[in-house]
Structure formats: C-alpha cells, structure tokens
C-alpha positions as CSV (number, residue, x, y, z in Angstrom):
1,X,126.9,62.4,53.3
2,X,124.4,64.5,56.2
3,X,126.4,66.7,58.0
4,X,127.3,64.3,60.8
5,X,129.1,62.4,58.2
6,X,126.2,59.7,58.4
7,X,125.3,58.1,55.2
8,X,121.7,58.6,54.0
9,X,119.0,56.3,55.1
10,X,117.3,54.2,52.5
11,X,114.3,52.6,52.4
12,X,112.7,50.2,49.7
13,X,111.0,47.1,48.4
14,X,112.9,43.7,47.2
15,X,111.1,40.9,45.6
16,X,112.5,37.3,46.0
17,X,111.8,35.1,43.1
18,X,113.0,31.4,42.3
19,X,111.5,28.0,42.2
20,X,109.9,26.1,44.5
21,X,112.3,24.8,47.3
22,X,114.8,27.5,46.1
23,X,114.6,28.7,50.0
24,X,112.8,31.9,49.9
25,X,110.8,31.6,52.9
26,X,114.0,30.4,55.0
27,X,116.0,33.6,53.8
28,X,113.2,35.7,54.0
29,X,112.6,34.4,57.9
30,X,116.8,34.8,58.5
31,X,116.8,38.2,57.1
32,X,114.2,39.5,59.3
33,X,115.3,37.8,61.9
34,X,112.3,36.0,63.5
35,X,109.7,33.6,61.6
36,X,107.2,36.1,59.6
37,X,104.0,33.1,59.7
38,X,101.8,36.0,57.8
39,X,101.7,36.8,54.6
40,X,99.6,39.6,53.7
41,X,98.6,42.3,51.2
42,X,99.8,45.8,51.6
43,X,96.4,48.2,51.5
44,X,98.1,51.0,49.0
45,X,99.5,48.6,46.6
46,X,97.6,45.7,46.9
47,X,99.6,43.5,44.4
48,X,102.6,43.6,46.7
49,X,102.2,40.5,49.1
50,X,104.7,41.2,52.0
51,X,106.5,38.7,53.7
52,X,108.8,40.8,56.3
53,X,110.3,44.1,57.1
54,X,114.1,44.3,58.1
55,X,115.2,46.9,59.9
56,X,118.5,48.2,60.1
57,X,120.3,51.6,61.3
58,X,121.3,52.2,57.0
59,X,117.7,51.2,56.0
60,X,114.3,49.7,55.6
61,X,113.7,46.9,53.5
62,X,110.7,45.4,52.4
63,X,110.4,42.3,51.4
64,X,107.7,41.4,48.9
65,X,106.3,38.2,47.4
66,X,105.1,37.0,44.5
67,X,102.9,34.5,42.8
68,X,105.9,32.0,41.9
69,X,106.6,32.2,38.2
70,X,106.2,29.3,36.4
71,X,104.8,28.0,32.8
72,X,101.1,29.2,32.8
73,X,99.3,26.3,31.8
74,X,96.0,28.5,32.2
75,X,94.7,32.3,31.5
76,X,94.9,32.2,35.6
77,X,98.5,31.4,35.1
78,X,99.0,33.7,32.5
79,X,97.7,36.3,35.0
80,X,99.4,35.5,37.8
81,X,102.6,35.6,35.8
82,X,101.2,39.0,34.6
83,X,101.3,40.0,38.2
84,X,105.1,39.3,38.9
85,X,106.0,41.0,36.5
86,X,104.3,44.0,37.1
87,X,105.7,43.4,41.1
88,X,109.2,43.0,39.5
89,X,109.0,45.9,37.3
90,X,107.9,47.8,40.8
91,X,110.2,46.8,43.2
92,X,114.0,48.5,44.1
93,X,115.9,44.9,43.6
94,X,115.0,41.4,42.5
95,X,116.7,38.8,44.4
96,X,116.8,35.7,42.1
97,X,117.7,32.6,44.5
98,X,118.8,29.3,43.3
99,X,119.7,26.6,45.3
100,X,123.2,25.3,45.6
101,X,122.3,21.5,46.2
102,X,120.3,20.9,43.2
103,X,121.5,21.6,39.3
104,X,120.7,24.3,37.5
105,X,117.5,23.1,35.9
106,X,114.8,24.3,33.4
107,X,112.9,26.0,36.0
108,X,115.7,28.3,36.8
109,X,116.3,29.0,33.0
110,X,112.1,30.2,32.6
111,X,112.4,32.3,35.6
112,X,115.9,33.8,34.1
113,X,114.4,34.9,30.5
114,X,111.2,36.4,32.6
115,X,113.4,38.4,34.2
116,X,115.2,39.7,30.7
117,X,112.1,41.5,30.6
118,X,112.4,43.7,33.2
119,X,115.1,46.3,34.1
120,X,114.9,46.5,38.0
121,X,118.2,45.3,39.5
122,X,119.0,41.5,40.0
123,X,121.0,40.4,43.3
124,X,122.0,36.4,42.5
125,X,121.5,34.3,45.8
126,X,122.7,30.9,45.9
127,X,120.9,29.4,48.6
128,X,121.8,26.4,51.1
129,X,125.6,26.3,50.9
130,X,125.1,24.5,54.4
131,X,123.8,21.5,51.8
132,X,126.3,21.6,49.6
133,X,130.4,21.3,49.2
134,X,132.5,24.3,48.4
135,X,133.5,22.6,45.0
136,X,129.6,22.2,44.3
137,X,128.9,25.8,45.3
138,X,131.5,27.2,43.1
139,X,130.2,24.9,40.3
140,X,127.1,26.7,40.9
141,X,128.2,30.3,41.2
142,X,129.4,29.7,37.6
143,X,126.7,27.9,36.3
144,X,124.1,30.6,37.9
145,X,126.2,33.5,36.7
146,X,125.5,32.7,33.0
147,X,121.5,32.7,33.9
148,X,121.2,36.5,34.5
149,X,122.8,40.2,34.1
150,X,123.5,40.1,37.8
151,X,124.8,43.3,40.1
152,X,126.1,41.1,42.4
153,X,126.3,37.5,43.1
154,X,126.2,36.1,47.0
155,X,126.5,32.4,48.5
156,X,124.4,31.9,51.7
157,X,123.2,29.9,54.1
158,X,120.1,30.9,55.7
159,X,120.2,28.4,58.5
160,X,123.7,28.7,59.3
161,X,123.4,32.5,58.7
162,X,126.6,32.9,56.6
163,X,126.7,36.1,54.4
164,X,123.2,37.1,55.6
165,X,124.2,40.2,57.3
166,X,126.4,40.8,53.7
167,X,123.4,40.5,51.6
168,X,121.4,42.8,53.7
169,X,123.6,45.6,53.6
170,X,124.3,44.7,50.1
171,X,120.1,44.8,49.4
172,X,120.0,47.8,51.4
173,X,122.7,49.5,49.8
174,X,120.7,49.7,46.5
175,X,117.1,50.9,47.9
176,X,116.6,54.8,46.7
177,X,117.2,57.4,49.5
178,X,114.0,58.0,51.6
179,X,112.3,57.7,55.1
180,X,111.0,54.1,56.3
181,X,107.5,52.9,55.6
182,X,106.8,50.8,58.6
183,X,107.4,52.0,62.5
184,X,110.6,50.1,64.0
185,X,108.4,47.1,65.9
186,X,106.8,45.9,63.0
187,X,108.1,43.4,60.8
188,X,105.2,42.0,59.1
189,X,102.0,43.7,57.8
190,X,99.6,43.5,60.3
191,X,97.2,45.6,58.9
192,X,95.7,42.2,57.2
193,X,95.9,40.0,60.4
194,X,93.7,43.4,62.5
195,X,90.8,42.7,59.2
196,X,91.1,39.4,60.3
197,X,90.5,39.1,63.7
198,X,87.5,42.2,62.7
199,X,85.9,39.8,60.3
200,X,85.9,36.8,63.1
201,X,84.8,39.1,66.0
202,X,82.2,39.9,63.8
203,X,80.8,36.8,62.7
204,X,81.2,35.9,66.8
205,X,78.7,39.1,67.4
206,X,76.6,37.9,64.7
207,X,75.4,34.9,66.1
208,X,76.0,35.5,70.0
209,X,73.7,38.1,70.4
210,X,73.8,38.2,74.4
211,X,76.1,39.4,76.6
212,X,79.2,38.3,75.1
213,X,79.5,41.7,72.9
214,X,81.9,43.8,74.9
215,X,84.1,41.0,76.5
216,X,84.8,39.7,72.9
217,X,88.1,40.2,71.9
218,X,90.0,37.8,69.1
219,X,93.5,37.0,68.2
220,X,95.6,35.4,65.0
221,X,97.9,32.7,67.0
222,X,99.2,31.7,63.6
223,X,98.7,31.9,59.9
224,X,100.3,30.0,57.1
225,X,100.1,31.0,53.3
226,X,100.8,27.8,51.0
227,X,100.4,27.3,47.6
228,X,96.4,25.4,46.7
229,X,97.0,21.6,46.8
230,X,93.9,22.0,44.6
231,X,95.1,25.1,42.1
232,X,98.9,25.5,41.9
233,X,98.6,28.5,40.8
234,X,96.2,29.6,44.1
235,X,97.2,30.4,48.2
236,X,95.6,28.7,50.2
237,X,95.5,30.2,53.9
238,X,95.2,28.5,57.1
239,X,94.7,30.7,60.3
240,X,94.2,29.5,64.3
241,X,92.1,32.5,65.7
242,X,91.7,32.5,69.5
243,X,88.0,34.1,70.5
244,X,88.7,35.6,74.1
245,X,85.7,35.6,76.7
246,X,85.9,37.0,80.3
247,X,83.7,34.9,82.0
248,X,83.3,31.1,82.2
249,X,80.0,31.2,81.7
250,X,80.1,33.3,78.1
251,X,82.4,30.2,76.8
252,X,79.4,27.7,76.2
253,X,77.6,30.6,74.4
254,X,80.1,30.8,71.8
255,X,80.2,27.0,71.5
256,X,77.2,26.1,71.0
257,X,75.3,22.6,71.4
258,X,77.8,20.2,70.0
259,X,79.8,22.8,69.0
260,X,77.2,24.2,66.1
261,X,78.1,27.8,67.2
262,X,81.8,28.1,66.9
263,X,81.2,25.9,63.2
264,X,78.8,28.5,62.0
265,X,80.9,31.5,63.4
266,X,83.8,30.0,61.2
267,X,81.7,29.5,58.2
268,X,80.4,32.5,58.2
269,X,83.9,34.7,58.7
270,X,85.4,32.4,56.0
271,X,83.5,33.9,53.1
272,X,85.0,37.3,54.6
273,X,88.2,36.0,55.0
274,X,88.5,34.0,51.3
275,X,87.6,37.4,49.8
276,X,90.4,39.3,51.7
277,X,92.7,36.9,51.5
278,X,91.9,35.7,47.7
279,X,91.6,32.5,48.3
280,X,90.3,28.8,50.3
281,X,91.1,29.2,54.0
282,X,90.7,27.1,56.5
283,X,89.8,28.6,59.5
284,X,90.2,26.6,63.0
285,X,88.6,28.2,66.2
286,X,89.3,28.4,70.0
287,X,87.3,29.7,72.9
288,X,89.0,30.6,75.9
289,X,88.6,32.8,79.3
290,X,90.5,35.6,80.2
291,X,89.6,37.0,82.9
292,X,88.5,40.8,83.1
293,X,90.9,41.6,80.2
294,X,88.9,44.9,79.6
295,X,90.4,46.9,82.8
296,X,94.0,45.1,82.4
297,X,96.3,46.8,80.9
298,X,98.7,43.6,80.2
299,X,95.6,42.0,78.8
300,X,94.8,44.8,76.4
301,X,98.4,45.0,75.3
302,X,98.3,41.3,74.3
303,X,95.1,41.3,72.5
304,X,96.3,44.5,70.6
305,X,94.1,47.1,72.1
C-alpha cells in the first residue's frame, strides 16, 4: 500500500485468444466500453495488434490481438502461429474464451495444448451465458476447466454485461505495478488511423495540384479488420475516409471527370495503406465541404488538429 492506503496502480497487456465465434470482439468492445472499429499496430512493438484500452482508477489494460491460432496448413500459417506465441509469451495474462452455447470442440483442444507452451498466466472466459442455460454453462465450466491450468475461471455475458466489471478487476489485478501507457481519452491506437489519413491526404495532394493543398484535411469514419475471405490466415481492412474541402468549388477538383480523380487518389494511397496495414484493403472515398474549417476551432478539434 502508498501512503494514502491506495493500492498500487497497474498497468499491462492481455491477449484474448479462442476460436472463431468464441466472442472476442464482443468482450473486447464490452470491456472497453464503447465499439473499438480499429485495429491497429502498436509502433514500439509492432507484433502486438491492439484492439482497446480500458481504463480504470486500479489500472490500465491493454488489450492485444492476435493472428487466431489455428492448424497451419501453410509456412504462412506456421508463421502466423509463430507470432501468437511470441504475443502470448509477451503479454501480462492470456484470456482463453470459449463459448458457452457450443461444445467443447477440437478447436478449443489445439488452442489449449498451444497454450501448454507458454507460461504467462491464463484467465478462462466462458463467453455468451446470455445463449445458454445455467445447467449448460456449468456443463461447460467443467468441461473448459480440464482444457487449461487456469488462475481463475469466469462466466460472462458480454451483451448482457454480467461479470464484466468482475473480469476486469480480476485482469487488472494481475498486470505488474507500473504507470499507464496511453493518456485517459484514448482507448484505441490511433497512432495507425493519423498514418492513415497522412497516406490519403497525400495521395489527394499528389494529384490535385491546385488550390486544394491547405484546405485538405481527411478523416477515418470507420475501419473494420476481418479475416481475408481470400487467405484465412490474412486481415483484410476496410476503411471509409472522408477528404474535407472548404469550398464548393475545390469538391469537383478532387472528383474528377466521372469520378477518375477520387479512383486514382484511392489507388494510389492503397499501396501505402496495404503496406502499413499488412494486407488487401479496400478503401472507399468521400468528398465533402466544410466550410472555413482552418480558422474554426470546433472544426479543427473534429478533424484532429
């Protein structure tokens, strides 16, 4: 204890891992409290994909994702299972989640003797009890409890938010003493959404050459992170970028005849964006006016300047 009797803060990474549909995202969006839509790379430790930062008066905690493990049926595979558990062997706490509508299956069981290997801590989540009846969720607790070594093991329900507040402090309870990484208002890394919006802007400047320059400004409206329809074992990124004009007449500029600017402004901040990112995106574009956003202080605060 400090010597106002407060306990120490603590500050850390967790890693969720489980199989598809296990309801990571849902968790991950109910433990920081608002929908995270970005997904980005950390610039210091550039394997760590975040998904959110949760903030609480005991602690920081960083929630990190992964490549999902799975069988590798390729060297790609091999290396992206490489990567997890290199991320698991990194993090402060795994939290393995396994659904509590659906069996305990052989997906579950390859995830479980991955995480053998590693020594970090394991937090057991059984996910969706909302779906499920108590008799099936005790089935379950049982049945996941012979899966892992686990420190503790909590029921949840994300949607209904049952025991999320629990499994916070419980996360949070295990992260090593130490200051937070991320200023209070941010709970997603949006150092990788600021290189977006960079990239775009400059593809924009690149082929608008006139006056458009200074009154340029771009936004991320969304950004989704999937697996590749294409390559399972690749993300595939789609962002909705707003390019912000002050005057009317600057809007046809960045359009183009037929619309053959805007496409080749995409194309062109795509390569960019496919490299940061690493991997497809697909890119849609907007124009619109706002009006003499550079000497408007409500503007500027809205387009992050």
């Amino acid at each position: 204890m400090t010597s106002s009797d407060q306990p120490p803060y603590r500050s850390g990474f967790a890693c969720l891992v489980g199989r598809p549909n296990a309801g990571k995202t849902t968790l991950t969006n109910a433990l920081v409290g608002e929908k995270v839509g970005i997904v980005s790379n950390r610039p210091q430790t550039t394997r760590h994909a975040i998904r959110g930062v949760v903030h609480r008066p005991a602690g920081q905690l960083v929630l990190v994702d992964t490549p999902g493990l799975h069988k590798p049926k390729s060297l790609l595979g091999q290396r992206l299972n490489d990567v997890v558990r290199d991320t698991l062997s990194e993090v402060d706490v795994i939290v393995f989640c396994i659904p509590a509508d659906q069996p305990v299956g052989t997906g579950d069981a390859f995830i479980a003797r991955q995480l053998r290997e590693v020594s970090t801590p394991i937090v057991l989540v059984v996910t969706k009890t909302d779906a499920a009846s108590k008799k099936a969720i005790t089935q379950q607790l049982v049945a996941a409890s012979k899966l892992v070594e686990a420190r503790e093991i909590v029921p949840v329900s994300a949607v209904a938010g049952d025991q999320v507040t629990l499994l916070e402090d419980l996360l949070i309870g295990m992260l090593p003493e130490g200051p937070p990484m991320y200023p209070d208002e941010q709970t997603t890394d949006e150092d990788v959404e600021r290189q977006i919006t960079e990239l775009v802007r400059e593809a924009a400047l690149e082929k608008v050459r006139q006056e458009v320059p200074h009154s340029l400004a771009v936004t991320v409206e969304e950004m989704h992170r999937k697996p590749d329809p294409r390559d399972p074992d690749a993300v595939f990124t789609e962002i909705h970028a707003l390019l912000h004009v002050e005057r009317p007449s600057q809007k046809p500029m960045l359009l183009g005849k037929g619309g053959q600017t805007i496409k080749a402004i995409g194309s062109e901040a795509r390569v960019g964006l496919e490299t940061l990112l690493g991997g497809r995106v697909h890119l849609a574009l907007h124009v619109t006016v706002l009006g003499e956003w550079q000497d408007d202080p409500k503007k500027l605060n809205r387009l992050g300047y």
